[in-house]
N, C-alpha and C positions, 0 to 999 in steps of 0.2 A: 815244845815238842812238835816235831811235823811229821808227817802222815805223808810219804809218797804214793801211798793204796790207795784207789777209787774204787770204788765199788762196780762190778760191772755193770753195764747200761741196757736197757733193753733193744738196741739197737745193735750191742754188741752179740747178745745172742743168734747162736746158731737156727735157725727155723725151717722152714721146709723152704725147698727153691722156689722161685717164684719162677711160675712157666713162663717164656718169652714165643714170639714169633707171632705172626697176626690173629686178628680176630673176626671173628663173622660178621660182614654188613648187617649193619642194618636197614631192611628195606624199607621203612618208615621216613629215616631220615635220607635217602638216597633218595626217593619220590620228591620231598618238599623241597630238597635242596637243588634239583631238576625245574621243578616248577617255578622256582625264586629264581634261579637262571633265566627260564623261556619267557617268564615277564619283565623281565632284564633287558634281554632282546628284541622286545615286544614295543615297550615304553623307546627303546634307543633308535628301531625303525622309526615308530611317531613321531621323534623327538628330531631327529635328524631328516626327515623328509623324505626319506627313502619310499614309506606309506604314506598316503595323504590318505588324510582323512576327513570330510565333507561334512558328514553325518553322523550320529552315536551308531545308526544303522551299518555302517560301514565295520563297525567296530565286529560283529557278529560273526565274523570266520575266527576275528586276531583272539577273543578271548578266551575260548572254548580249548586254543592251540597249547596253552602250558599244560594243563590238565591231561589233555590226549597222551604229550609229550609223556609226559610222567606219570601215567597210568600204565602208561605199553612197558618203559622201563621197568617198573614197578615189577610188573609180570612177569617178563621176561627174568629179572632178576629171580624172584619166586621159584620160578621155573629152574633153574639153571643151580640152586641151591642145592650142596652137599650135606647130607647130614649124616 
C-alpha cells in the first residue's frame, strides 16, 4: 500500500510575515569595530615606516588615537539616533 500524503511540515505553515528591511546599529559594536580599524592603521604606520618610532614614549599621541576615534563616532552616532 503507498501513501502519496505527507503530513504537512512545519515549515509549510502559514505564520506571521517576517518584517524585512534594515535594522538599527548597534552603537556598541560600531565603536569597537572603529577602534579594531584605527589600531589596524596604527600597527601598519609602525609597521611600514611611515612613523618611527625611537621610544615606547613616542608611542603616547599613537595609542590614545583609536579610542578618541571611536568615542567621537560612538557619540555622534548616539546623537544622530532615531527612535
Amino acid at each position: 500500500m503507498s501513501h502519496d500524503y505527507a503530513p504537512p511540515r512545519f515549515e509549510d505553515s502559514a505564520g506571521e510575515p517576517k518584517p524585512t528591511g534594515r535594522h538599527p546599529v548597534n552603537i556598541g559594536h560600531l565603536v569597537m569595530g572603529l577602534v579594531f580599524l584605527v589600531f589596524v592603521v596604527v600597527w601598519a604606520l609602525v609597521v611600514s615606516g611611515t612613523v618611527t618610532i625611537r621610544s615606547i614614549e613616542d608611542l603616547r599621541w599613537l595609542l590614545p588615537l583609536p579610542w578618541i576615534v571611536g568615542g567621537s563616532i560612538g557619540l555622534l552616532a548616539a546623537l544622530l539616533r532615531k527612535n
